[in-house]
N, C-alpha and C positions, 0 to 999 in steps of 0.2 A: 704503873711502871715498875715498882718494888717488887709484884710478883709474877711477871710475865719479863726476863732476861732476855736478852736478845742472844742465841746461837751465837757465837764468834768464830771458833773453829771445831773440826769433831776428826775423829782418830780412831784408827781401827781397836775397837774393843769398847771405848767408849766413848762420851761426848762431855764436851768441857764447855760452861756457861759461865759467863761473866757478867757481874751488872755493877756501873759504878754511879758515884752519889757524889754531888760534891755539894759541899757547903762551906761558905767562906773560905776557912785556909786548909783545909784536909779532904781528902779524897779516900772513900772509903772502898774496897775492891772487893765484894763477894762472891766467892767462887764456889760452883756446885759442879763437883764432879760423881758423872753415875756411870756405874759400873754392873751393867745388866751382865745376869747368869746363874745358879740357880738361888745363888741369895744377891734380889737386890739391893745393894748399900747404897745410899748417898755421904759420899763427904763433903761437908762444907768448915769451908776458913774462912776468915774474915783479913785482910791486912789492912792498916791506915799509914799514910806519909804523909808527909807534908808537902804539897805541891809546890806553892809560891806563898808568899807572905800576901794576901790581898787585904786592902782597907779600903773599905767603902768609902764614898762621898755621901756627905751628907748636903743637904740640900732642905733650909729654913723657908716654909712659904709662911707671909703675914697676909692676912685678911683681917677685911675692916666687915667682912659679913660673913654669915654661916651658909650662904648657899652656892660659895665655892669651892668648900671642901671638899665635896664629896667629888664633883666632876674633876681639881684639882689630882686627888688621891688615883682616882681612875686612869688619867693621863699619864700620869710617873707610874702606874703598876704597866700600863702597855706599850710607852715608850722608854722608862728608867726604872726596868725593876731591880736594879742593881745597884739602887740609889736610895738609902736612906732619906728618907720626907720626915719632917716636924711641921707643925703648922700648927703655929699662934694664930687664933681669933679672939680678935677685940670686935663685937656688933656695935659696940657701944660710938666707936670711930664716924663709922659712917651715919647714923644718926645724930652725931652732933655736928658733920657738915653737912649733911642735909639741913637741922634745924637754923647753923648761921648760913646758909646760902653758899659758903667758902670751907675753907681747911682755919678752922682756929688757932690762936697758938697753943692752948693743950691736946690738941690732936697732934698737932707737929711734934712736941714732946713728948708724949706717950710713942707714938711711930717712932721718934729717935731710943725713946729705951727702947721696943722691939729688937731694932737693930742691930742695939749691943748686945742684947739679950742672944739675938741669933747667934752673931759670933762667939761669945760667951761659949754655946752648946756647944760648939765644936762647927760651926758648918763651915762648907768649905765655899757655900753661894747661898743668897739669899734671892728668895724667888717674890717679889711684891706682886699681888694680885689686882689690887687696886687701884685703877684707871682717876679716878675721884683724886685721890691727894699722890698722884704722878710726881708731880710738883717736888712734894717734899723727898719723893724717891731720889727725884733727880739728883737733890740739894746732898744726901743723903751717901750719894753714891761718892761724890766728892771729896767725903771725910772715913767712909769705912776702908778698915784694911785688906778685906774680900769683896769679890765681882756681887753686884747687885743688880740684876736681872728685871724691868720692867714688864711687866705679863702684857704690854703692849707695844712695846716699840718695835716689835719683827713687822706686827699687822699693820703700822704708820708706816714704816721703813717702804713694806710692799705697794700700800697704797701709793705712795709719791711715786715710787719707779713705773710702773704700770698703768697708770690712768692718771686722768687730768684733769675730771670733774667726780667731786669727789662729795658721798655722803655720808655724813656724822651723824650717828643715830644713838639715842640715847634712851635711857629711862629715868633718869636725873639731871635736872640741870646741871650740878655742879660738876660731871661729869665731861659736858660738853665743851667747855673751856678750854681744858688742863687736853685733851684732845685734839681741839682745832690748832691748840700751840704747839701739841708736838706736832701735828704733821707737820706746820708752817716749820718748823724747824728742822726736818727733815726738805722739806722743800728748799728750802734755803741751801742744807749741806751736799743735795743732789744738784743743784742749780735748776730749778726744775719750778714751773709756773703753775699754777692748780688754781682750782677753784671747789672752795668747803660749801655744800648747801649741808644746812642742820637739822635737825628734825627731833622734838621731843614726844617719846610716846608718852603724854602724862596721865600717871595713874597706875603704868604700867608696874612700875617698881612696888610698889605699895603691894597693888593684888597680890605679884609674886609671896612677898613678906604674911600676906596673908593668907597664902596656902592656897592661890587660884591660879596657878599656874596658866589654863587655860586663858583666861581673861588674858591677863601678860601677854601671852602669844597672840591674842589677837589684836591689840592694841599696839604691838610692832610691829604688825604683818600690815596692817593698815595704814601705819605712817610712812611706813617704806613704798605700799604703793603710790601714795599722793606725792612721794618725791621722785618717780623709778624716772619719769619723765626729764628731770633735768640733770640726772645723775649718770654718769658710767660704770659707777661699783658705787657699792654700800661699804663704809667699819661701821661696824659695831662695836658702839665706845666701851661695852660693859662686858665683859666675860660671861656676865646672869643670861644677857642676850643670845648666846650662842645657839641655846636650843631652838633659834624661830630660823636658822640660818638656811636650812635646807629649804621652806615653806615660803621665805621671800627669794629665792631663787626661781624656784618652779612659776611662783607667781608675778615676778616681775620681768624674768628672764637675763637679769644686772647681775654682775660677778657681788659675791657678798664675803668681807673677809670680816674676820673673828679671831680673839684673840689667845682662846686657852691652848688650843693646840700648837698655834703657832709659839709663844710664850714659851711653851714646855718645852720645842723643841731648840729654840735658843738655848734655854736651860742647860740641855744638853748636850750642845755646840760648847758653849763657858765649857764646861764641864769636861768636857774632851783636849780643851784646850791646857787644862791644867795637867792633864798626865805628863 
């Protein structure tokens, strides 16, 4: 884009090219004017102004695993690239509710420093990745002085409004909880009657962690069809889940909702809301 200008206007004698740049708060205007005959010159100027005063939003994601990052990162560069991402990861979180079967109380206090930590940075939302301690998101959201953003309450919210038999799919127990609660809680605030069947793909988390992606995928893709039968739609209580999402579609033919994408795009909904 730097070396091919788009033509904007041309004038008998010569032609005038302009290419502008913007970054944050200035806008930079380079102008190349050429003057054919029997000496060709080019002159070029540069001018800079200031347009508007722009300040990003920042936007703190915590993760309690490393294998959200990266799909996390991806999501804000194609739907919020205009949006400053940080993102704390503790792995250590989710292995120690996985080890107690629940959310510990030093999990809940480490999660509470994150928090503050987040606001601390400057963010103007906190993005929680973590399906697993919801819980303490929720408790969490209560006490901070910025919006706190669950990376799954859009895909519960949709579930409840849209379908009535409803499958909770998992790759961790303690995942499946903190999940069938919030939809119930959302059913509740739609007045709305559902029915949670559950489903644990076990083993599957672990493979991922161990670098076997594959296995993962096929160990979700198989719980999902032993349930397609009694369900209307699939969540996918894990955000790791997402990538089997298109493969239990095809194969069960059941609507399957997922949370990173939808997550983000709340993110971004807060986030518009505060301008």
């Amino acid at each position: 884009m730097w070396l091919n200008p788009e033509v904007l206007s041309s004038f008998s004698g010569f032609f005038f090219l302009e290419q502008s740049l913007f970054k944050q708060e200035i806008l930079v205007q380079i102008h190349f004017a050429f003057f054919p005959g029997p000496f060709f010159d080019v002159f070029i100027y540069i001018r800079a102004r200031v347009v508007k005063s722009v300040i990003m939003k920042t936007v703190v994601a915590v993760h309690t695993a490393l294998a959200m990052v990266e799909p996390v990162k991806k999501l804000f560069a194609d739907n919020l690239p205009e949006v400053r991402l940080i993102n704390i990861v503790d792995d250590s979180l989710i292995q120690d509710v996985i080890r107690e079967g629940k959310v510990p109380d030093p999990v809940r206090k480490r999660l509470f420093h994150y928090y503050d930590a987040a606001v601390e940075t400057g963010a103007d939302v906190i993005f929680n990745t973590c399906s697993s301690v919801g819980d303490v998101a929720i408790e969490a959201r209560e006490k901070l002085p910025i919006p706190l953003v669950k990376i799954d309450d859009a895909m519960a919210r949709k579930a409840v409004q849209e379908y009535s038999r409803i499958g909770v799919m998992a790759t961790l127990p303690t995942t499946l909880d903190p999940t069938r609660r919030l939809i119930e809680r959302f059913a509740s605030e739609f007045f709305r009657e559902v029915e949670i069947v559950e489903g644990l793909a076990e083993g599957a988390f672990q493979s991922l962690m161990d670098g076997d992606p594959d296995r993962h995928d096929r160990l979700v893709l198989q719980t999902a069809v032993d349930l397609a039968g009694r369900v209307d739609a699939f969540v996918l209580a894990q955000g790791s889940m997402a990538r089997v999402q298109d493969a239990i579609l095809e194969k069960t033919g059941k609507a399957v909702l997922t949370s990173p994408l939808s997550g983000t795009l709340e993110v971004r909904s807060v986030i518009e809301g505060l301008k």
